[in-house]
Backbone as a chain_set.jsonl record, in Angstrom:
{"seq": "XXXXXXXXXXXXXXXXXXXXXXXXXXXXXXXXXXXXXXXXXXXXXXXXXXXXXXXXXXXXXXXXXXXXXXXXXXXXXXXXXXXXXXXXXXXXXXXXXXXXXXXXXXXXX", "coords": {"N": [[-32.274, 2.003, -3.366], [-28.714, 2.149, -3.259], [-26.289, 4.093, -4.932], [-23.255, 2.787, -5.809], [-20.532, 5.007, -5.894], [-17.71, 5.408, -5.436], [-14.559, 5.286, -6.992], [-12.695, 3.722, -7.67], [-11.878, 0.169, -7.017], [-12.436, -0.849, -4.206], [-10.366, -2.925, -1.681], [-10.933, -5.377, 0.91], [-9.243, -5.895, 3.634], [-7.54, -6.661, 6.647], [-5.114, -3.713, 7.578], [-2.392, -2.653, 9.588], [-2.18, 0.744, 10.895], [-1.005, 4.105, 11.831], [-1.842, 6.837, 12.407], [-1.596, 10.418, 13.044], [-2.667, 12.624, 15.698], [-2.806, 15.662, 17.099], [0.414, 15.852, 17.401], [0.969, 13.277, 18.659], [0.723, 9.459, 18.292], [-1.559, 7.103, 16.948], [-2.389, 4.22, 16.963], [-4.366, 2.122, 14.786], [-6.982, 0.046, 12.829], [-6.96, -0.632, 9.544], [-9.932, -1.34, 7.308], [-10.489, -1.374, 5.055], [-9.553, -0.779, 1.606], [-8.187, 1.758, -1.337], [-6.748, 2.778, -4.145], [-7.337, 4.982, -4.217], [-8.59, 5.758, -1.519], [-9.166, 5.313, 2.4], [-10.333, 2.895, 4.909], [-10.376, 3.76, 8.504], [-10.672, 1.867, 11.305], [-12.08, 3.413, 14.332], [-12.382, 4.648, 17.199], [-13.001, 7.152, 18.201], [-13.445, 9.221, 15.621], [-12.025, 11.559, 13.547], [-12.983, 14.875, 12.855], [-15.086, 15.787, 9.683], [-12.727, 17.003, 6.814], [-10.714, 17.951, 8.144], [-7.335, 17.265, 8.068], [-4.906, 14.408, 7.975], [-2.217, 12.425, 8.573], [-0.757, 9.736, 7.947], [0.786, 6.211, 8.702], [1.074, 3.43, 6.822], [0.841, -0.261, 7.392], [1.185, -3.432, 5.786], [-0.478, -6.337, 5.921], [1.036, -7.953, 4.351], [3.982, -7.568, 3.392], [6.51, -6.105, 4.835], [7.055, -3.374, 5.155], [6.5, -0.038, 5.653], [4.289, 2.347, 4.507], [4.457, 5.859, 3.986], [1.207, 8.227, 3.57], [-0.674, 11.291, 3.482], [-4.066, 12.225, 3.968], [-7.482, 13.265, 3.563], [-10.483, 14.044, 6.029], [-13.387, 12.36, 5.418], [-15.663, 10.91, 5.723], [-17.099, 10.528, 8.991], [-17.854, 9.018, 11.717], [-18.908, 8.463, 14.511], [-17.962, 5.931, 16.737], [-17.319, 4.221, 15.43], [-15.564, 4.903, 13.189], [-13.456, 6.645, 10.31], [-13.635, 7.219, 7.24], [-10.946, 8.153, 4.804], [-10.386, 10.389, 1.871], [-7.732, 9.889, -0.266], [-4.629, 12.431, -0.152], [-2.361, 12.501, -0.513], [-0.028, 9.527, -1.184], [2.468, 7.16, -0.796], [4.201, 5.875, -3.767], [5.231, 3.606, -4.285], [3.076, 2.531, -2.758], [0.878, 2.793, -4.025], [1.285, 1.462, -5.95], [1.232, -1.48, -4.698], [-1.341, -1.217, -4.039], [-2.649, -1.542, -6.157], [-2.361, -4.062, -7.279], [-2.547, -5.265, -5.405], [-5.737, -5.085, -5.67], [-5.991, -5.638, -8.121], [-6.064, -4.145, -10.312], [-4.63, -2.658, -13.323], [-3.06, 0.057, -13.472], [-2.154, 3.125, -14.708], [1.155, 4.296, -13.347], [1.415, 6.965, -10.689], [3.085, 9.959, -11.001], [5.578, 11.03, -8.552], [5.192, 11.834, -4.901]], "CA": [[-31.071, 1.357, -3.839], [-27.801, 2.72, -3.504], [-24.78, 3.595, -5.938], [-21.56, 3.387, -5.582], [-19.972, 6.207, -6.434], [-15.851, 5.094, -5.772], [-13.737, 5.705, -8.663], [-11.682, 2.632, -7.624], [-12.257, -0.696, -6.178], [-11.572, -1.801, -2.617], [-9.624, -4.169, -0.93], [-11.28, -5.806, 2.303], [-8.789, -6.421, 4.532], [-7.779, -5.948, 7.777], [-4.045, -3.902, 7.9], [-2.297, -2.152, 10.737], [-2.063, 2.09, 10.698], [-0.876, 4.651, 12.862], [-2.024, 7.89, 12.165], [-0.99, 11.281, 14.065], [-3.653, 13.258, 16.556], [-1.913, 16.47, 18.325], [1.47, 14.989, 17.132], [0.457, 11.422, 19.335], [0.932, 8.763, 16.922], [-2.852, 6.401, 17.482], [-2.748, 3.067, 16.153], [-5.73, 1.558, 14.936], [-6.485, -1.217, 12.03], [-7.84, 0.0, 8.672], [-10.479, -2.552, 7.367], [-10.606, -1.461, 3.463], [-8.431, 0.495, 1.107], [-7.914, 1.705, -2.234], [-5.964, 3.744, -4.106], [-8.127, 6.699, -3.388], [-8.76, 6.343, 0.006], [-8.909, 4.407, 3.033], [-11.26, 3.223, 6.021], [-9.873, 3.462, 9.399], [-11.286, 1.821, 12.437], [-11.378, 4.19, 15.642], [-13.838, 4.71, 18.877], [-12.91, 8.507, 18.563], [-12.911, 9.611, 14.292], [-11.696, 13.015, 13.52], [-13.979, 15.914, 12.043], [-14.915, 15.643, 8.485], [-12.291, 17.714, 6.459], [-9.219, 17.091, 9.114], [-5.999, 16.295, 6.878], [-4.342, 13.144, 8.933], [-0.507, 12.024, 7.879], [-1.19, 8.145, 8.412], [1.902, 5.377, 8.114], [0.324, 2.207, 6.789], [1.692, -1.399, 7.036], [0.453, -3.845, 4.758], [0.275, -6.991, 6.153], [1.782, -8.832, 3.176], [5.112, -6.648, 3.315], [7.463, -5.492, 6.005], [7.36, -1.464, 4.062], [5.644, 1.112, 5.877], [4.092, 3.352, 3.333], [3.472, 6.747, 4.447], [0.013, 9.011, 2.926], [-2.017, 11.757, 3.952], [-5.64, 12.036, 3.805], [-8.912, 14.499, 4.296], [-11.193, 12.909, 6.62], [-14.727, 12.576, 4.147], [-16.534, 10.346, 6.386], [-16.621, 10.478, 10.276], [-19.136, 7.681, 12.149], [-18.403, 8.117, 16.146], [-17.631, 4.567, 17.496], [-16.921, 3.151, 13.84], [-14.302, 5.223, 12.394], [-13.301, 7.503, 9.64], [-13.331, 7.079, 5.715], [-10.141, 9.394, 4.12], [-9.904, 10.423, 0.781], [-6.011, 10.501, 0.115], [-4.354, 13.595, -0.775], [-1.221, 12.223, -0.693], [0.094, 8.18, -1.214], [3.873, 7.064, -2.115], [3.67, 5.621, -4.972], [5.236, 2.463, -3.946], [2.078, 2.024, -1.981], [-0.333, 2.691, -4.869], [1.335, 0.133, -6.848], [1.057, -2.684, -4.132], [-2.773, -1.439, -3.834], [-3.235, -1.753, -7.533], [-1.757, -5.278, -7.497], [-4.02, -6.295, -4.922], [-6.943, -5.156, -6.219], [-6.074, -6.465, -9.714], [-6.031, -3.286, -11.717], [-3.298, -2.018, -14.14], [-3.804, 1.26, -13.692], [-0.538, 3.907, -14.882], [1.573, 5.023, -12.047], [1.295, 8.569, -10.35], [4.841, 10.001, -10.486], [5.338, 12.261, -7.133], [4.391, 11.761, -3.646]], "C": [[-29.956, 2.397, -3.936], [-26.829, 2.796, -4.72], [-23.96, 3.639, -5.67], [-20.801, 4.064, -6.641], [-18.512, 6.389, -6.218], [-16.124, 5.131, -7.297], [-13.022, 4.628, -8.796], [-12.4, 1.773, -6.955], [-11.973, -0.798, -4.864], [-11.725, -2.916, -2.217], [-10.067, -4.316, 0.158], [-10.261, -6.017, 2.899], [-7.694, -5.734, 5.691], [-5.801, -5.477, 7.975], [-3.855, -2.923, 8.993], [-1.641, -0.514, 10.439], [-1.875, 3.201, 11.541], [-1.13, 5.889, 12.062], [-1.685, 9.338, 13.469], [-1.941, 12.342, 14.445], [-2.868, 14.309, 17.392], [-0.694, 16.152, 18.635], [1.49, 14.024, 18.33], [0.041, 10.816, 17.786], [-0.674, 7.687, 17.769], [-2.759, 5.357, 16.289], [-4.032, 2.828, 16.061], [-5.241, 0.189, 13.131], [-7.531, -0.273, 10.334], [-8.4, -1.493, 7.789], [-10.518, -2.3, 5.365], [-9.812, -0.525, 2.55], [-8.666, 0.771, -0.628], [-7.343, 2.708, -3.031], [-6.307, 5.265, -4.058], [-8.253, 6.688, -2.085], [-9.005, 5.482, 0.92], [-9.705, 4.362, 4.741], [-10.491, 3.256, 7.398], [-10.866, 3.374, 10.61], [-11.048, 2.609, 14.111], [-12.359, 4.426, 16.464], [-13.746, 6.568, 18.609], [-12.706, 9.298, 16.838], [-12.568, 11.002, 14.668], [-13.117, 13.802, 12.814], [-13.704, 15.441, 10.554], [-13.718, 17.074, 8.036], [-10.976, 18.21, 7.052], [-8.692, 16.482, 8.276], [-5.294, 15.625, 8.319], [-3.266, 12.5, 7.751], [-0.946, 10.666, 8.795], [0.434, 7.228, 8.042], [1.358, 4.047, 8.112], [1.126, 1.034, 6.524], [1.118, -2.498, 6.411], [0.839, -5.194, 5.7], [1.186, -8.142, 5.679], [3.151, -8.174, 3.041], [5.826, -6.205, 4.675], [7.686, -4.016, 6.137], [6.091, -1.305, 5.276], [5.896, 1.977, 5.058], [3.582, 4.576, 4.44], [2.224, 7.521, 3.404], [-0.438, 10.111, 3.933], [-3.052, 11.932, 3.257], [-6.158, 13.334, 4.634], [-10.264, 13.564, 4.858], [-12.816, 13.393, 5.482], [-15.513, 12.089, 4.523], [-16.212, 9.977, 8.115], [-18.186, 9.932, 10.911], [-18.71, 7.407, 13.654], [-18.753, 6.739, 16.599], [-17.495, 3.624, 16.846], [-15.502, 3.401, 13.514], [-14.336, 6.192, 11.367], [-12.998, 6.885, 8.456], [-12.61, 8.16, 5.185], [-9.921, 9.074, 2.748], [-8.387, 10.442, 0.842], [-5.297, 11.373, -0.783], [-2.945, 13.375, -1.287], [-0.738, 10.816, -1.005], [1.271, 7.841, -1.768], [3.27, 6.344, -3.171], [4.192, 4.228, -4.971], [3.606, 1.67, -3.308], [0.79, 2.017, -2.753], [-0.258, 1.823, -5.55], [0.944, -1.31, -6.332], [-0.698, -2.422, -4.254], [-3.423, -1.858, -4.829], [-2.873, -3.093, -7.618], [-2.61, -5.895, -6.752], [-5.07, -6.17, -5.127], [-7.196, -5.652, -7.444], [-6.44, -5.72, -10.818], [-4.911, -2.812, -12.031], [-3.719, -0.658, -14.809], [-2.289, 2.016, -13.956], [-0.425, 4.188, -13.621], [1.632, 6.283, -12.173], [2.469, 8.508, -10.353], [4.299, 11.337, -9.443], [4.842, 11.665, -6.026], [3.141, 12.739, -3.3]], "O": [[-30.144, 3.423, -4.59], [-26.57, 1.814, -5.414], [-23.586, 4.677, -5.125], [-20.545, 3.781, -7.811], [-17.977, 7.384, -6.709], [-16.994, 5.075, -8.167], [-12.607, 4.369, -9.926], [-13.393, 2.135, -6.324], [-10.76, -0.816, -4.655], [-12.659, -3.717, -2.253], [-9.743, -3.363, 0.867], [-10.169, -7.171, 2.48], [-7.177, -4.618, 5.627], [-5.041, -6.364, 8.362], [-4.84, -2.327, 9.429], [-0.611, -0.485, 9.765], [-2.898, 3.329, 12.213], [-0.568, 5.943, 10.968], [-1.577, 9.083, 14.668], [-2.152, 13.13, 13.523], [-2.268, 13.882, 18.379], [-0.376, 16.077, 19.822], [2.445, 14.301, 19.056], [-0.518, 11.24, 16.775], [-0.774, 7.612, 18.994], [-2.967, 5.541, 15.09], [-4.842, 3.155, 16.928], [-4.208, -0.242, 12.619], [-8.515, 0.467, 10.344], [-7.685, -2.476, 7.598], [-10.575, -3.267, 4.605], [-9.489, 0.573, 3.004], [-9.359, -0.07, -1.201], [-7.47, 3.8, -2.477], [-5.671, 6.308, -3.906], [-7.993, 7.726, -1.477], [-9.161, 4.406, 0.343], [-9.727, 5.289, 5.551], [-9.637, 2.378, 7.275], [-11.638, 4.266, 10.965], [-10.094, 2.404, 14.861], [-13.456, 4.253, 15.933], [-14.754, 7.161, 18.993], [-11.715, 10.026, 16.793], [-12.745, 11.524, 15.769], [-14.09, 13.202, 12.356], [-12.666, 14.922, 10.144], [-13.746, 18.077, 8.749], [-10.218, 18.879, 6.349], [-9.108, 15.474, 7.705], [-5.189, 16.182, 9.412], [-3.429, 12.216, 6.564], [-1.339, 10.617, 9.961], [1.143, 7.656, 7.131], [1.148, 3.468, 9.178], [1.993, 1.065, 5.651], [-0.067, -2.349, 6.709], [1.962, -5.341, 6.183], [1.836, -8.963, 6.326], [3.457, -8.552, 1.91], [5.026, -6.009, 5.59], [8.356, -3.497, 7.03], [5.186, -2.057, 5.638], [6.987, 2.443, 4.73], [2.754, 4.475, 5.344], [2.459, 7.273, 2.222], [-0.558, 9.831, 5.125], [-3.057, 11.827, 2.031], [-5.768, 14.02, 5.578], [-10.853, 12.663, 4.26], [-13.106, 14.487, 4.997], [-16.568, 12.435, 3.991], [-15.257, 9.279, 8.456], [-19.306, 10.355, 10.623], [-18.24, 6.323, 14.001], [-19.939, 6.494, 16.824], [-17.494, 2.448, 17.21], [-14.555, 2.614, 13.509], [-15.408, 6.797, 11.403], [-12.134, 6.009, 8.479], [-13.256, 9.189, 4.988], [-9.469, 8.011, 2.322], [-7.795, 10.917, 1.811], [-5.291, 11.184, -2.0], [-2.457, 13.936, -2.269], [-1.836, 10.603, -1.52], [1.448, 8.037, -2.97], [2.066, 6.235, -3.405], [3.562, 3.501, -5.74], [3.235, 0.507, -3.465], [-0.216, 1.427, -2.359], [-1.248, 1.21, -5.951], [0.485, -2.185, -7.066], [-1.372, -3.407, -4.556], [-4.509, -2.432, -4.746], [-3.443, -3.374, -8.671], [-3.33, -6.827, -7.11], [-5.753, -7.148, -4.826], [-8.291, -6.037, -7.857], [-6.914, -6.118, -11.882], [-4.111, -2.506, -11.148], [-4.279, -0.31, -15.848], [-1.302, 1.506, -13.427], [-1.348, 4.337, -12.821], [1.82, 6.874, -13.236], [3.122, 7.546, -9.949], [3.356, 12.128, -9.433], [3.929, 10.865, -6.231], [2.532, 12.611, -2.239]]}, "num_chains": 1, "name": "protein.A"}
């Protein structure tokens, strides 16, 4: 039996993310999120421990949020799980709203 060991909940669902590879911007779709960190679907993940500047679009919103992230889980022909090192803070509040916690806001990017 496993535990889960998040600090936060996540959000299932499916939004759209471009992240930057050898400054090439690589869309892909990220399938779960939360305000720690975030899955992204990709045929090609990065190395674990690879910081990635991502711009995420929600698809409930018209805002692109930017974040970066340290890649923490890498699964060749799945994708990559990033902790996030970085997250505006606009974008932590929409995540906290959809997950349905009232958690204080981070001040700072």
């Amino acid at each position: 039996m496993s535990r889960n060991l998040r600090r936060s909940p996540r959000i299932e669902l499916i939004n759209e993310v471009t992240y930057e590879v050898n400054r090439s911007a690589i869309r892909a779709a990220a399938t779960d999120l939360s305000r720690n960190g975030i899955f992204v679907q990709t045929m090609d993940p990065l190395a674990i421990g690879e910081e990635v500047r991502l711009s995420i679009h929600f698809a409930n919103t018209s805002a692109i949020y930017q974040a970066v992230g340290v890649v923490r889980h890498s699964l060749k022909w799945v994708g990559m799980g990033l902790e996030f090192t970085h997250l505006h803070p606009e974008a932590r509040k929409l995540i906290d709203s959809l997950a349905g916690t009232n958690t204080p806001s981070e001040s700072g990017y």
